[in-house]
KOLVO-919735 format. One record per residue (C-alpha): residue number from 1; residue in three letters; chain; x, y, z. Coordinates in steps of 0.05 Angstrom, whole numbers. Layout:
N
(pt NUM; ALA; A; (X; Y; Z))
...
//
This chain:
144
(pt 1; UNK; A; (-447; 65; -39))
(pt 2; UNK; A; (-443; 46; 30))
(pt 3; UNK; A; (-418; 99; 97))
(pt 4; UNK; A; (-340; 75; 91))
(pt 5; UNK; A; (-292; 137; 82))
(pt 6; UNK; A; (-216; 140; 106))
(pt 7; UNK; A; (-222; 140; 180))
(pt 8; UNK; A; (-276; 72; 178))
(pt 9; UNK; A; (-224; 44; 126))
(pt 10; UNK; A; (-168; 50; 176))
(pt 11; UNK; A; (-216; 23; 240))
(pt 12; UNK; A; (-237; -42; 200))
(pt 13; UNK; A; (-166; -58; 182))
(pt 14; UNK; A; (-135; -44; 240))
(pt 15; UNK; A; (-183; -83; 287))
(pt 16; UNK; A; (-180; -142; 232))
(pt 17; UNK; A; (-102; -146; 223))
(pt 18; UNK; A; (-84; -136; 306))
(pt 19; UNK; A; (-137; -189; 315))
(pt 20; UNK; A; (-128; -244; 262))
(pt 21; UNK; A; (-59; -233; 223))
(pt 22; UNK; A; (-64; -205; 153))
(pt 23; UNK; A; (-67; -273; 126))
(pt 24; UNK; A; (-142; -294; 151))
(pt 25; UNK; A; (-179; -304; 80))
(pt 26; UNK; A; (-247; -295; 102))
(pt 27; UNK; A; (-230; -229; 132))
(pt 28; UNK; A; (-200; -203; 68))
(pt 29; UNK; A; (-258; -219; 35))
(pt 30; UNK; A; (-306; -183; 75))
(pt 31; UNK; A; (-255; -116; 72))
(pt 32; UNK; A; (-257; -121; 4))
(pt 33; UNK; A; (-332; -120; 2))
(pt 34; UNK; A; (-331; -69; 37))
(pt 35; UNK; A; (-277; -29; -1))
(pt 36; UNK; A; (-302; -37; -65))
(pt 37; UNK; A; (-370; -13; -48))
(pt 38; UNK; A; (-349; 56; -20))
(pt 39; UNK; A; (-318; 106; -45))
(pt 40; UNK; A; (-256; 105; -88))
(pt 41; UNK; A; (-218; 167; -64))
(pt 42; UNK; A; (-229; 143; 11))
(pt 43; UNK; A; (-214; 70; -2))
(pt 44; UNK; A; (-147; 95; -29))
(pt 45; UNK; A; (-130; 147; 32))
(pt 46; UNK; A; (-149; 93; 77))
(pt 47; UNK; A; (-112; 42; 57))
(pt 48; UNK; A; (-41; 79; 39))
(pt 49; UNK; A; (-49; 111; 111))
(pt 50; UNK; A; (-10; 49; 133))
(pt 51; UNK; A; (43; 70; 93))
(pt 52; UNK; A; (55; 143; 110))
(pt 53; UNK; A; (15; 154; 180))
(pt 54; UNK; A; (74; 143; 241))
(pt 55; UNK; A; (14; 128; 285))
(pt 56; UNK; A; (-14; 66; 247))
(pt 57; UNK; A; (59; 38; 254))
(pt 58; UNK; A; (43; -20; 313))
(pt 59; UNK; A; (29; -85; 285))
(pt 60; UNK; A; (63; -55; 219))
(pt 61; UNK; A; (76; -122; 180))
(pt 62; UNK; A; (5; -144; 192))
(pt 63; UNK; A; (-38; -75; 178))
(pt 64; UNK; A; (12; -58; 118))
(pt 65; UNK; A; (-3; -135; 89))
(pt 66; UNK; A; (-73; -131; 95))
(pt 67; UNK; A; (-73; -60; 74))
(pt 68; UNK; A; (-38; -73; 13))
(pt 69; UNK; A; (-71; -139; -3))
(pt 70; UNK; A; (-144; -102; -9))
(pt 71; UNK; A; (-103; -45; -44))
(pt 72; UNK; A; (-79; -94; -97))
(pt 73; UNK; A; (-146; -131; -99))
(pt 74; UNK; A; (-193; -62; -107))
(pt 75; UNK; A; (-141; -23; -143))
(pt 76; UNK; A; (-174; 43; -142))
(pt 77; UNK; A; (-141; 98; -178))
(pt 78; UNK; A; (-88; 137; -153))
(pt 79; UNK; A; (-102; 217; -146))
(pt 80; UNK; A; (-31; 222; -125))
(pt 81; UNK; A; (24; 219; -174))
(pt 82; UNK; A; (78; 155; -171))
(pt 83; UNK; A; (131; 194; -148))
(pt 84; UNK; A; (81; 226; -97))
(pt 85; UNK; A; (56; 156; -75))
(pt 86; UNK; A; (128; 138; -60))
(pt 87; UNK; A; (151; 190; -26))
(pt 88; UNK; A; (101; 192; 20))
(pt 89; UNK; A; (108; 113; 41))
(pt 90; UNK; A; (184; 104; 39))
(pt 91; UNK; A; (194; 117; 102))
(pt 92; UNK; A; (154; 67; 137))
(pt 93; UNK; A; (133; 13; 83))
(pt 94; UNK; A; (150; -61; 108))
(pt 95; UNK; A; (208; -89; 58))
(pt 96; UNK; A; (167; -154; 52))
(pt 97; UNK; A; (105; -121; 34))
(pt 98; UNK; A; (106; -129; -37))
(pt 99; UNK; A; (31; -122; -61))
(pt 100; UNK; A; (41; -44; -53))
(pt 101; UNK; A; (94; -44; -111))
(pt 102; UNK; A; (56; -85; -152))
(pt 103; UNK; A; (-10; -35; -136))
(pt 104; UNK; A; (32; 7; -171))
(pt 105; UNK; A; (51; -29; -230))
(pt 106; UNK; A; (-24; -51; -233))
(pt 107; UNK; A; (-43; 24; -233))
(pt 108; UNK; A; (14; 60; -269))
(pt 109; UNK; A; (50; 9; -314))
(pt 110; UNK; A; (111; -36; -292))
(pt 111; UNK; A; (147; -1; -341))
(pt 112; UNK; A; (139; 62; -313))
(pt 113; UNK; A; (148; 43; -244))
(pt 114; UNK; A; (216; 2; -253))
(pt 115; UNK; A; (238; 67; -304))
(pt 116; UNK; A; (218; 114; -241))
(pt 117; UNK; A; (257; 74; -183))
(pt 118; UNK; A; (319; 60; -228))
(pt 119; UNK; A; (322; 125; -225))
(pt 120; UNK; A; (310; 160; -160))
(pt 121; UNK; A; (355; 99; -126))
(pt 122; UNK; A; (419; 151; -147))
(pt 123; UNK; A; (389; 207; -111))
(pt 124; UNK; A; (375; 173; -50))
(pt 125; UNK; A; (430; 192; 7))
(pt 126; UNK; A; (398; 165; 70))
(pt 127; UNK; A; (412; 87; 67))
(pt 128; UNK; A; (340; 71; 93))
(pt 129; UNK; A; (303; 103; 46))
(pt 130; UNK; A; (357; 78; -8))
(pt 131; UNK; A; (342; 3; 18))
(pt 132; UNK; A; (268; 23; 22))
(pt 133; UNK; A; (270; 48; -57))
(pt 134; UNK; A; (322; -14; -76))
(pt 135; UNK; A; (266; -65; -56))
(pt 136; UNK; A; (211; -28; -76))
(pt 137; UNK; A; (247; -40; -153))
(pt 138; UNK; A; (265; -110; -134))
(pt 139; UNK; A; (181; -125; -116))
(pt 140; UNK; A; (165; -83; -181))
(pt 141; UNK; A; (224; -124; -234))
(pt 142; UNK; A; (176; -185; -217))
(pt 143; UNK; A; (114; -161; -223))
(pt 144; UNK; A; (71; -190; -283))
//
């Protein structure tokens, strides 16, 4: 196991997606490395921080890409529920960030993801989190 825990987790993808874009391949790589060799619990606090923390919102397109990208790619367990995992990054999850949806389906079934956000799209009466939860099931209807 290697020293990474939450706050490095945050620092290395940070610095990489403010600096090179979340798009840079070689830079994924070596976050991955990185990710899959510490520990699971820390990777996954770490990396949904960019979902849920209002201070990690600059650059939020970029972080939340690359976040979600090694996310998708390491796919360590969840110790929070689905419906706790969404509720804590509604608010502030980019709309075109679709690997975080599909971390979901990849961890918890597509199934029961779609069956989850079919259904909590009724209760929703603030229309940004009702937009938020609306594309969240449209990234999750094509996962495969």
């Amino acid at each position: 196991m290697n020293s990474w825990d939450r706050v490095k987790v945050v620092e290395k993808v940070t610095a990489a997606a403010d600096e090179l874009g979340a798009s840079n391949p070689q830079q994924q790589r070596q976050l991955i490395f990185g990710c899959v060799n510490a520990p699971e619990r820390e990777v996954y606090f770490g990396l949904m921080s960019f979902f849920y923390d209002s201070s990690l919102q600059e650059n939020h397109y970029e972080r939340q890409k690359l976040a979600a990208t090694i996310l998708l790619s390491v796919a360590p367990s969840s110790p929070l529920s689905l419906d706790a995992s969404v509720y804590a990054s509604a608010q502030h999850w980019n709309l075109s960030v679709s690997e975080l949806p599909s971390y979901w389906c990849k961890i918890f079934g597509r199934e029961e993801v779609v069956a989850f956000l079919s259904e909590l799209i009724d209760s929703c009466s603030e229309a940004k989190l009702k937009q938020s939860v609306e594309t969240m099931l449209f990234w999750a209807q094509r996962h495969e």
